[in-house]
ZAMARGU-4260 file (C-alpha; in steps of 0.2 Angstrom, whole numbers, plus 5000, padded with zeros to 4 digits):
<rodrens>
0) 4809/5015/4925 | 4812/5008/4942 | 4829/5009/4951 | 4836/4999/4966 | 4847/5010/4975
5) 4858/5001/4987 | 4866/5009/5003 | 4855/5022/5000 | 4856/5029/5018 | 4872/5034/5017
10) 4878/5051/5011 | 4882/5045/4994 | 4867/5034/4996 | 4855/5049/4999 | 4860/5060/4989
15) 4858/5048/4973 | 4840/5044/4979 | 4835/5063/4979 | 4842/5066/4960 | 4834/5051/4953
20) 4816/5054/4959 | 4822/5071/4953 | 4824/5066/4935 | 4810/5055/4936 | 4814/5037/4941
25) 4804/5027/4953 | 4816/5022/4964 | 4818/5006/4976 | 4831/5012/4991 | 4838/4997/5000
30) 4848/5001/5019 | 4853/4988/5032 | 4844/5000/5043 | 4826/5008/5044 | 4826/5024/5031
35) 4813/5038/5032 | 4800/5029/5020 | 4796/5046/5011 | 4813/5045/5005 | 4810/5034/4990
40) 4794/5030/4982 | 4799/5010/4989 | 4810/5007/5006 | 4819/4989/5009 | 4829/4985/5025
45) 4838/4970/5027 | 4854/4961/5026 | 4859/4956/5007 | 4865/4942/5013 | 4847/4937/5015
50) 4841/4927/5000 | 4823/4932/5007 | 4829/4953/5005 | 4837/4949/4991 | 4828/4942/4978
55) 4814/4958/4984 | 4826/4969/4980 | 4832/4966/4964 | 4814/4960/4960 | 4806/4971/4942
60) 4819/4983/4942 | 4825/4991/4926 | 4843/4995/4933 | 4854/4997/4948 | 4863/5009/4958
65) 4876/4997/4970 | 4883/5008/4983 | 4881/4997/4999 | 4898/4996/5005 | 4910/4997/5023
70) 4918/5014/5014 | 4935/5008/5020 | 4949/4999/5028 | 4945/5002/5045 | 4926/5001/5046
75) 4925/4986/5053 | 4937/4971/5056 | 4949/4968/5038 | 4940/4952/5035 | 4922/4959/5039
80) 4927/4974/5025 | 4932/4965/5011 | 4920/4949/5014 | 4906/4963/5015 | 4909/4970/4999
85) 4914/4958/4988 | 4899/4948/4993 | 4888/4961/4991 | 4894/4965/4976 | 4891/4948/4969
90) 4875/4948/4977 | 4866/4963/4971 | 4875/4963/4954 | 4873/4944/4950 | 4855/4943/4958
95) 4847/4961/4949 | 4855/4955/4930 | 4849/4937/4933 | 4833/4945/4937 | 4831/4955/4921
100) 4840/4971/4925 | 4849/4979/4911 | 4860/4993/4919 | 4869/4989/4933 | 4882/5007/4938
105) 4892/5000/4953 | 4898/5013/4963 | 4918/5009/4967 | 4933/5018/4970 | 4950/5026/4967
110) 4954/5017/4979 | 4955/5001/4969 | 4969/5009/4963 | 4979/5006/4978 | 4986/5020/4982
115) 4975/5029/4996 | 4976/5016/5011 | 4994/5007/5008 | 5005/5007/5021 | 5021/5006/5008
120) 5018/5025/5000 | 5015/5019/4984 | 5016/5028/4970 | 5006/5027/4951 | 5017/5023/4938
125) 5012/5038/4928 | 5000/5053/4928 | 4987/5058/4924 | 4981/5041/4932 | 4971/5032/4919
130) 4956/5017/4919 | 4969/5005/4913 | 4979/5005/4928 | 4973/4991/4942 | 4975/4986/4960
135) 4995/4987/4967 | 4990/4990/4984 | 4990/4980/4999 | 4973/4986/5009 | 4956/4976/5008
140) 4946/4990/5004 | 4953/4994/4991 | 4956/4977/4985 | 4936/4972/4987 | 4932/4987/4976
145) 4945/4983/4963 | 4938/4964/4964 | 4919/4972/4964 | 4925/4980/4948 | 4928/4963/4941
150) 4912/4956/4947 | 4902/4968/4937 | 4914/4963/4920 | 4909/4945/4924 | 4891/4951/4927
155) 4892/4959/4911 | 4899/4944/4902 | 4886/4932/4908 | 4870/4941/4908 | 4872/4954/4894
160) 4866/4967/4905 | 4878/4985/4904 | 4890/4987/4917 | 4898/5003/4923 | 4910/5005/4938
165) 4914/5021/4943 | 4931/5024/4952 | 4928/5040/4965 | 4936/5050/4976 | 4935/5058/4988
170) 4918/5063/4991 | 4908/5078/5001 | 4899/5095/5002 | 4898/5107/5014 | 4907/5103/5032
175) 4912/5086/5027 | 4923/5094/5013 | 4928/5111/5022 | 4934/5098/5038 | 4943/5089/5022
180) 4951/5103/5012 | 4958/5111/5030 | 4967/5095/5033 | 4976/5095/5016 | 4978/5114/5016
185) 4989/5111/5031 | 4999/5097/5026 | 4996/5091/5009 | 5005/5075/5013 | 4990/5067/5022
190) 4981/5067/5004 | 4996/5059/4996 | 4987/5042/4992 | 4973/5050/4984 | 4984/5059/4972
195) 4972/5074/4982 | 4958/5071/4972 | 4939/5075/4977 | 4923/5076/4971 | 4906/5085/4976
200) 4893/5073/4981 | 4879/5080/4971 | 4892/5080/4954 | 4894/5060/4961 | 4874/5059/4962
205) 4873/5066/4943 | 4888/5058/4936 | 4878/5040/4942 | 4862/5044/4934 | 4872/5047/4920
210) 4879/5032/4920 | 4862/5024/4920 | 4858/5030/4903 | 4873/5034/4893 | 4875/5023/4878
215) 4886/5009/4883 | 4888/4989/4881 | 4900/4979/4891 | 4907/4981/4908 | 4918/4999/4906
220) 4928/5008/4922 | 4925/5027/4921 | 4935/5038/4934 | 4923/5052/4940 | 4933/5067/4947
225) 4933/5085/4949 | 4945/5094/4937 | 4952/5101/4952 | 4964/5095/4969 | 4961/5097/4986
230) 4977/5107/4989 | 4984/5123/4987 | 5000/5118/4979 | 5003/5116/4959 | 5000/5098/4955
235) 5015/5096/4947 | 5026/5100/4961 | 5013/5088/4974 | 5019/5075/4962 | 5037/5077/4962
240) 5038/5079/4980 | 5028/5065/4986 | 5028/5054/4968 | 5046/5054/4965 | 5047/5040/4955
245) 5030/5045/4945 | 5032/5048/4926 | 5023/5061/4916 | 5014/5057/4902 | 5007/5073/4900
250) 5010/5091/4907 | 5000/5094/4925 | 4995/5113/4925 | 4991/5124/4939 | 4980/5113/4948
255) 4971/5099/4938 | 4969/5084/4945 | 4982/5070/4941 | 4969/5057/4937 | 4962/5054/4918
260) 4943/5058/4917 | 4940/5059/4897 | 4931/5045/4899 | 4919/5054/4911 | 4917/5066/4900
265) 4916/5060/4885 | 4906/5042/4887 | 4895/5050/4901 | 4893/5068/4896 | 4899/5072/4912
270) 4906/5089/4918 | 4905/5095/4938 | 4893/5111/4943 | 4902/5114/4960 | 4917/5118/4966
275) 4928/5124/4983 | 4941/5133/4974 | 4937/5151/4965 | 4930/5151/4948 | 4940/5167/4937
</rodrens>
């Protein structure tokens, strides 16, 4: 089974490349720049915005990984950010199930939520955070991911192929989430908008080749998350601190995480292998 893996230079990018080849797919990695050819067992550069890189990228492949993306609000110029993405999106998603792809798992965000990049402090209208709640924000990051979310549902609906987006957070290993969990530890406020979620990039890897297989139909959002928080405060008391107005709809103990992943577990099989915080 063969695999186009888009933004696969980055760290997410990488990472999912090495655990698919790992459990046996042929994999196709596609980067705007040059990647180390060994890498993958096939190695595209290019814009997708190219119809030329395009239509070889998408070309015989079984599914797709779509994790090409400017990974936030201030990657590049706002316009630049959310034209990049959603075209991208529409591109790659469109072109790979018009081309006979059956799987397509785009790689999106909690921060189509909303919450993580407004400069409003808003707030979820209830925890744990569930799939059903959508965009209230007023960033074009994370409006491009909540609209790339929607591209995969009309993708879905018009193809027939299967559609999974999963909403992340925060993602890193090693220094990149040490650097990240100092931050919090000293002031929990500056995680406030990602309700101080996280995840370890190689549980993101595994949770995406989950997603490639699990036995799905249609277009579903999935939030990926570990049990966990970044911060070393009780949940309960982050959320009434910086979530006033936040109702709970059901108890927060110790420190879970305040965003709903049965659907992670239960539709992907899904359950993390690292952690940062001290397993009894």
């Amino acid at each position: 089974m063969k695999v186009l893996v888009t933004g696969a230079g980055g760290t997410l990018g990488r990472e999912v490349v090495a655990h698919l080849r790992g459990e046996g797919w042929t994999v196709r990695a596609h980067d705007r720049t040059p990647a180390d050819p060994s890498a993958a067992d096939e190695v595209l550069t290019g814009e997708l915005r190219d119809a030329g890189v395009l239509a070889r990228a998408v070309d015989a492949v079984d599914a797709v990984v779509h994790a090409a993306a400017l990974p936030s609000p201030t990657a590049a110029a706002e316009d630049e950010v959310f034209l990049n993405n959603v075209t991208a999106s529409h591109l790659v998603l469109a072109g790979a199930a018009r081309a006979g792809a059956g799987r397509l798992v785009n790689v999106s965000s909690l921060s189509a939520l909303g919450f993580a990049f407004s400069r409003h402090d808003l707030s979820p209208r209830s925890v744990p955070v569930t799939e059903d709640q959508t965009f209230t924000g007023d960033d074009v990051y994370g409006l491009s991911k909540y609209v790339g979310e929607e591209i995969a549902a009309r993708v879905s609906s018009r193809w027939g192929a299967t559609a999974v987006s999963l909403r992340f957070p925060f993602l890193g290993t090693g220094d990149r989430l040490r650097r990240h969990l100092e931050r919090v530890h000293a002031d929990p406020r500056v995680d406030r908008g990602s309700l101080w979620g996280w995840l370890d990039t190689r549980d993101a890897a595994r949770a995406i080749g989950l997603a490639l297989t699990a036995p799905l139909d249609g277009h579903t959002v999935v939030n990926v998350a570990a049990p966990d928080t970044t911060a070393l405060v009780p949940t309960a008391d982050l959320v009434r601190r910086y979530h006033p107005g936040t109702r709970f709809d059901a108890p927060l103990e110790g420190f879970a995480v305040p965003f709903a992943t049965r659907r992670s577990q239960e539709l992907l099989g899904f359950a993390t292998r690292h952690a940062w915080r001290p397993r009894n």
